[in-house]
C-alpha positions in Angstrom: 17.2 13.7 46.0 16.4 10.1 46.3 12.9 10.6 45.0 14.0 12.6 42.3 16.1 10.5 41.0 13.2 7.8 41.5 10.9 10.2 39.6 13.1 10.4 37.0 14.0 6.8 36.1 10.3 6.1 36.6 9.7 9.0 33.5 12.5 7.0 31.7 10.6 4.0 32.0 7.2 5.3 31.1 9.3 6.9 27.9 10.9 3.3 27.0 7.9 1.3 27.3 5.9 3.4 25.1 8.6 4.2 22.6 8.9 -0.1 22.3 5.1 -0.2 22.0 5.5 2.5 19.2 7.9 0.2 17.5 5.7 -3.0 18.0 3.1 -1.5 16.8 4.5 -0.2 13.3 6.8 -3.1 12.5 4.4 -5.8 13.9 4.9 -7.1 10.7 8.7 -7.0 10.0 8.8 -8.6 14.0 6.5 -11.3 12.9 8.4 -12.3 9.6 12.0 -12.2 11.3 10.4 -14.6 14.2 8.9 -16.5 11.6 12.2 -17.2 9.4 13.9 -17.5 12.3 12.0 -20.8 14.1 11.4 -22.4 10.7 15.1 -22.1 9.8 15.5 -24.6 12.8 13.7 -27.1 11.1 14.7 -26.4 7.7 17.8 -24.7 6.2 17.3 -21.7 4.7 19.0 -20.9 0.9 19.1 -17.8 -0.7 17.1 -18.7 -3.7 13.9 -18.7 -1.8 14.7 -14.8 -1.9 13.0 -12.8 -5.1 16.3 -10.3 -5.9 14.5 -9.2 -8.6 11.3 -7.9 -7.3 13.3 -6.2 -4.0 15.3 -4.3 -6.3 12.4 -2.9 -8.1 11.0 -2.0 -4.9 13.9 -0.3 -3.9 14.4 1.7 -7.2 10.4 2.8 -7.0 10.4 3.6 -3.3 14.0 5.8 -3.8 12.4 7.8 -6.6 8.8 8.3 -5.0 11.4 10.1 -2.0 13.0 12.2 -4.2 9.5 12.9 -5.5 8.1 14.0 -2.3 10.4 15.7 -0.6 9.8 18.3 -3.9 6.2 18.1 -2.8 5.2 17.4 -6.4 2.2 15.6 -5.5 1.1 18.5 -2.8 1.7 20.7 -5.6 -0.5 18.8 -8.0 -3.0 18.3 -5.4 -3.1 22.2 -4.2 -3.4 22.9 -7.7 -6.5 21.2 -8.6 -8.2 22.1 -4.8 -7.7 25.5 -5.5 -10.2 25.4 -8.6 -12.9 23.9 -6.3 -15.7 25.9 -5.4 -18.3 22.5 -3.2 -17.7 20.2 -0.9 -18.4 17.2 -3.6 -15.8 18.6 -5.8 -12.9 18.8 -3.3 -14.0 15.4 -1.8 -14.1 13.8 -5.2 -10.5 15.4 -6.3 -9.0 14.4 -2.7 -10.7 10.7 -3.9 -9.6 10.6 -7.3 -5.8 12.0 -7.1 -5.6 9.7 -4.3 -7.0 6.8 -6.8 -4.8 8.2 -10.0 -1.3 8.6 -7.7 -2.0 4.9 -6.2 -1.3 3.5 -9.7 2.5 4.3 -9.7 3.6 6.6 -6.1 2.0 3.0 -4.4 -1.0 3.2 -2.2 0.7 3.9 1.3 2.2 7.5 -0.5 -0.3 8.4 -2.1 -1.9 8.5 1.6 0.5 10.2 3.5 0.4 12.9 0.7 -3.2 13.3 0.7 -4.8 12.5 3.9 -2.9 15.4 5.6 -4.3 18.1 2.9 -7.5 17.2 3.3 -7.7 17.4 6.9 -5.9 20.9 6.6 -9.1 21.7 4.7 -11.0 20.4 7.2 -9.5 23.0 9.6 -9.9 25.6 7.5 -13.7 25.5 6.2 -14.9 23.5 9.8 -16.4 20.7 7.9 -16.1 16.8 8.3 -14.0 14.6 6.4 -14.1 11.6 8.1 -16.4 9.8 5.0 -13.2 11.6 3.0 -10.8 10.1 4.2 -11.9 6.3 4.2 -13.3 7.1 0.8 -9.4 7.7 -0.1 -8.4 4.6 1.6 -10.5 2.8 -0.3 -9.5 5.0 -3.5 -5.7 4.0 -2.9 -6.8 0.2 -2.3 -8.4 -0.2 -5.5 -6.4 2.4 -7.6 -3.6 0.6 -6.6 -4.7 -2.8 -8.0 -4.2 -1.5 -11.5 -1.1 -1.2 -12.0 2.2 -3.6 -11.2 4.2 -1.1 -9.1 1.1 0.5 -7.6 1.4 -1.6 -4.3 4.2 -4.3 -2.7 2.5 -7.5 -3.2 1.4 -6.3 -6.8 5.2 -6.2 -7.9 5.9 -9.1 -6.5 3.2 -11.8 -8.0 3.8 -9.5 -11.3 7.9 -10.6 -10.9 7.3 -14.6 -9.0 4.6 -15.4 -12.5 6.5 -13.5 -15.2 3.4 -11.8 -16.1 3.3 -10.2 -19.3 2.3 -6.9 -18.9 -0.9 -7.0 -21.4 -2.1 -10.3 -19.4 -1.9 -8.2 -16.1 -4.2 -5.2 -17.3 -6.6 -7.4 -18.3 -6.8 -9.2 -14.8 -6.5 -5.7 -12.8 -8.2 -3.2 -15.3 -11.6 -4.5 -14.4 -11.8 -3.9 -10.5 -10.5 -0.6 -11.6 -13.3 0.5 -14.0 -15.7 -0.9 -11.4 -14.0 0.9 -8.6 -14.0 4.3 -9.7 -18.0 3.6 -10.3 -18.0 2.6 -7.1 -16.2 5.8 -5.7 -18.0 7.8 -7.5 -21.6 6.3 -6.3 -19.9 7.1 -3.2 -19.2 10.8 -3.8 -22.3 11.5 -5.0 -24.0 10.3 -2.1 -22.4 12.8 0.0 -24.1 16.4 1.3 -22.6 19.4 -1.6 -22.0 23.2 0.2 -20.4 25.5 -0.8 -17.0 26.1 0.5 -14.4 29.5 0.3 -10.7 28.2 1.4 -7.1 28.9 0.3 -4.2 26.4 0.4 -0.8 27.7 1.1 0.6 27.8 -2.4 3.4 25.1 -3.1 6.2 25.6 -5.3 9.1 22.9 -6.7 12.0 24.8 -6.0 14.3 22.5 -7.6 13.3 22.0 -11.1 16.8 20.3 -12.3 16.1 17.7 -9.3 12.4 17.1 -10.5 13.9 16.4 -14.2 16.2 13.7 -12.9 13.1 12.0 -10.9 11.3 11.9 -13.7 13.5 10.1 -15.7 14.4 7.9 -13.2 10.7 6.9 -12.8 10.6 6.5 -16.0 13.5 4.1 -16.8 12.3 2.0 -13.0 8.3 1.6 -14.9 10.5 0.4 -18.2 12.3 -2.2 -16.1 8.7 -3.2 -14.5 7.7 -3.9 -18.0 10.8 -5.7 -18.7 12.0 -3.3 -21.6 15.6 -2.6 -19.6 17.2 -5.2 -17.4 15.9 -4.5 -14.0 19.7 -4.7 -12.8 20.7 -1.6 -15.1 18.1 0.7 -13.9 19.3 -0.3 -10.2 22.7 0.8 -10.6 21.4 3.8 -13.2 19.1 4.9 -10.3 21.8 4.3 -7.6 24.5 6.1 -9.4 21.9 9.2 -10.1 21.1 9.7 -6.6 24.6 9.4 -5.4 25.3 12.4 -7.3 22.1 14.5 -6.8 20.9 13.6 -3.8 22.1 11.2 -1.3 20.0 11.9 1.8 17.3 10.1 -0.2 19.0 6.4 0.7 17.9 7.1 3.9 14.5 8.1 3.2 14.0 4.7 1.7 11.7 1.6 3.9 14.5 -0.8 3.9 12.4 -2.3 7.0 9.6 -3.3 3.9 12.6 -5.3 2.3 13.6 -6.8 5.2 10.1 -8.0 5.9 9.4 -9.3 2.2 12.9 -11.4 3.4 11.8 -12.6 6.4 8.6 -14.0 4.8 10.4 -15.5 1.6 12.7 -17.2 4.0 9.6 -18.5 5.7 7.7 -19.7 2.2 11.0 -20.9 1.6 11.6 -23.4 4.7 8.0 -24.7 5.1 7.2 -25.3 1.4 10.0 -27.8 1.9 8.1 -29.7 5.2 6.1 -32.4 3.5 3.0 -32.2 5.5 2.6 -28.6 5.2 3.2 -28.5 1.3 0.9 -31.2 0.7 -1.8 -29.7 3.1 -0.8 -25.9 1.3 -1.7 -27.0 -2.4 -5.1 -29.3 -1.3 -6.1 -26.2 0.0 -5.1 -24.0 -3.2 -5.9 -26.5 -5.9 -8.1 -24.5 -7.5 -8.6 -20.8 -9.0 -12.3 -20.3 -6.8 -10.2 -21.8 -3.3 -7.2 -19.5 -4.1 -9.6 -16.5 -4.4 -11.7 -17.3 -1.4 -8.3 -18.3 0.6 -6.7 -15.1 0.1 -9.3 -12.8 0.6 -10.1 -14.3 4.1 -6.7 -14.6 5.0 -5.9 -11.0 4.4 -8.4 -9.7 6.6 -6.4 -11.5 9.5 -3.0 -11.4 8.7 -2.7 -8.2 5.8 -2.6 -8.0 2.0 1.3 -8.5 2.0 1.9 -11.3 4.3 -1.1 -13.3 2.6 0.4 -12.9 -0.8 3.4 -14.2 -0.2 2.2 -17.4 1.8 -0.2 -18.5 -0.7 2.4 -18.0 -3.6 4.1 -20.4 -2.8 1.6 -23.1 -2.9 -0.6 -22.3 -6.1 -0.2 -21.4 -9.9 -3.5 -20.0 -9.7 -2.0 -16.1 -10.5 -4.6 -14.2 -11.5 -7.3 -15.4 -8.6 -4.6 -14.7 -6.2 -3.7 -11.3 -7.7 -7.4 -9.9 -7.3 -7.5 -11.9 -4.2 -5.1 -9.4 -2.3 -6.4 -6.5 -3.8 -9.7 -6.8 -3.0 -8.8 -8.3 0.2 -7.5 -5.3 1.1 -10.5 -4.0 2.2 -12.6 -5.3 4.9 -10.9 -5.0 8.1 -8.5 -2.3 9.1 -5.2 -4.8 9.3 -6.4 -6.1 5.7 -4.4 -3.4 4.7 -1.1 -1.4 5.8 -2.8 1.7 3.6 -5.8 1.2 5.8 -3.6 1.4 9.3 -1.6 4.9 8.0 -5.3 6.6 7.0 -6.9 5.7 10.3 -3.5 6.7 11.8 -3.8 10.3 10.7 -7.1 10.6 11.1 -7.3 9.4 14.7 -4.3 11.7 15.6 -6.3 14.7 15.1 -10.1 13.3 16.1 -9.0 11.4 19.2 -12.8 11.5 20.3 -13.8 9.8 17.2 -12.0 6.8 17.5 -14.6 4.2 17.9 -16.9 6.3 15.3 -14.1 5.7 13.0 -13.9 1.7 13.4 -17.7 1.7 12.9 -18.2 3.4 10.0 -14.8 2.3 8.3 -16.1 -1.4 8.6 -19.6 -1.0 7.6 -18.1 1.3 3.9 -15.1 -1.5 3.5 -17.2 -4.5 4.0 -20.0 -3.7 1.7 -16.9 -3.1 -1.2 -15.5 -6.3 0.1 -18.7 -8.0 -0.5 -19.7 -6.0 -3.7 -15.9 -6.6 -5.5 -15.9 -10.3 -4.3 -18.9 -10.6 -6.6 -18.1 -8.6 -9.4 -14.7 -10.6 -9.7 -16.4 -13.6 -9.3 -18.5 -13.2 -12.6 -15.2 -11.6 -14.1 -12.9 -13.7 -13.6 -14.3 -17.3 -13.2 -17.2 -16.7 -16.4 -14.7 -15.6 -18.5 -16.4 -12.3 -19.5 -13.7 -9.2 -20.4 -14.4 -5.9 -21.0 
């Protein structure tokens, strides 16, 4: 009985210890930006005003509404749609790339992901063919299709918001590492072996059509707050009051520990922008548009996209070098990146063997975009040619 019951608590320990490392693993970041707030608010005071109200709340109405959106599976439905017309290898890996590229711009890259990565290892089952080259080709799709647009990642929305950019100035910044990146993508494609292939998706249907119709106007009155056209407080309590009466199980489908974390870290900005030595030491660094640029692609390939963004804000008025800073800075290495952690992820899951394979070849395809985009914006951006 006695070793039973030591069996048993010894199973209940095993359990625990890997559901915390489960936890430490997927919030590392939320962790790090509570313990952060935390020991710099005993040096400094924290206020409220070093939070950005604004740009959470746009968050929160875009990541609500992409919910509703997928739990009607209209991007699987979409997706399914389009595979089903594919008769080659090349032309389902470019339409896995390029909806993954497209639905970056606005569902943010993370979603766009999730949605995708999971049909196209489903084909892989189905036909016996690889996808690894796939999948980190639709990392890399979601990275730089997400650049484009204000809402199509976290950090995106929130220099857009913290600078006031006008929406005509952004596109001109961002559109350019998009045109370059679907040539990129598509070099990429074409590259890659063509068979022919014979498969059939399970059909998907959107059951709920009145639902869909709400979603869509909900995303559509959250991408004219982003462009300032409504208050950004109306089409809060719009979107709030809309899914209170069609669907309120979707409150709980939203990422409030993403909010939390872009807390944590404004609290931190917030505390040691006000120590002297580290302010002063900050903007030396960031004095200039070609240091801001440099600064944040290197630190993103340490510390993520997100975190980097929000630390260098707070410091420079150099926008626009920042903004492609942390876009192209999301590729490189595989915490550059939370879009880069989910793909490998759900990958890995299902190709336990090829682990180390992944790493490997992930690094070499993301560093010679890191190197090649670092370039490009270089000549774009700081020799004043436009497109």
């Amino acid at each position: 009985m006695n070793q039973l019951i030591s069996a048993q608590a010894k199973s209940s320990n095993v359990i625990s210890k890997e559901y915390l490392f489960s936890i430490l693993r997927k919030e590392y970041l939320l962790i790090i930006a509570i313990l952060l707030a935390s020991i710099t608010s005993c040096v400094s005071l924290p206020s409220a005003s070093y939070i950005n109200f604004k740009m959470l709340i746009t968050l929160f109405n875009l990541m609500i509404v992409v919910a509703g959106l997928r739990e009607l599976k209209v991007l699987d439905f979409i997706a399914t749609s389009l595979l089903s017309k594919c008769k080659t290898s090349r032309n389902v890996s470019a339409t896995l790339i390029f909806i993954t590229f497209f639905a970056a711009m606005i569902m943010t890259n993370d979603v766009s992901l999730l949605t995708f990565i999971p049909i196209t290892l489903i084909i892989a089952e189905k036909v016996n063919i690889k996808v690894m080259k796939t999948v980190m080709f639709q990392t890399l799709a979601a990275n730089l299709g997400s650049s484009i647009m204000p809402m199509g990642n976290p950090h995106n929305i929130y220099i857009y918001n913290l600078y006031n950019i006008n929406p005509i100035e952004f596109f001109k910044i961002t559109l350019p590492l998009g045109i370059f990146g679907v040539i990129f993508l598509t070099f990429l494609i074409f590259n890659q072996k063509n068979e022919k292939l014979q498969f059939k998706l399970e059909k998907v249907e959107i059951t709920n059509k009145n639902q869909l119709i709400f979603y869509a106007l909900l995303m559509m009155v959250t991408l004219l707050s982003v462009f300032r056209v409504i208050d950004y407080q109306i089409a809060f309590i719009i979107t709030v009051l809309t899914i209170l009466m069609i669907n309120k199980k979707l409150f709980m489908k939203v990422d409030y520990s993403l909010i939390i974390t872009f807390i944590g870290f404004f609290i931190f900005i917030g505390n040691i922008s006000h120590m002297t030595v580290v302010e002063t030491f900050m903007k030396s660094i960031l004095s200039g548009g070609l240091t801001t640029y440099f600064a944040g692609i290197i630190s993103c390939q340490f510390i993520s996209n997100v975190p980097t963004t929000i630390l260098l804000s707070g410091f420079t008025n150099h926008y626009s070098e920042l903004l492609i800073a942390t876009n192209i800075g999301g590729l490189g290495t595989l915490i550059a990146s939370m879009a880069n952690t989910i793909s490998y992820r759900l990958y890995v899951n299902q190709h336990k063997t090829e682990t180390f394979k992944y790493l490997k070849v992930f690094s070499i395809y993301n560093f010679i975009g890191l190197t090649i985009f670092t370039i490009i914006m270089i000549v774009f951006n700081f020799m004043n040619i436009s497109i």
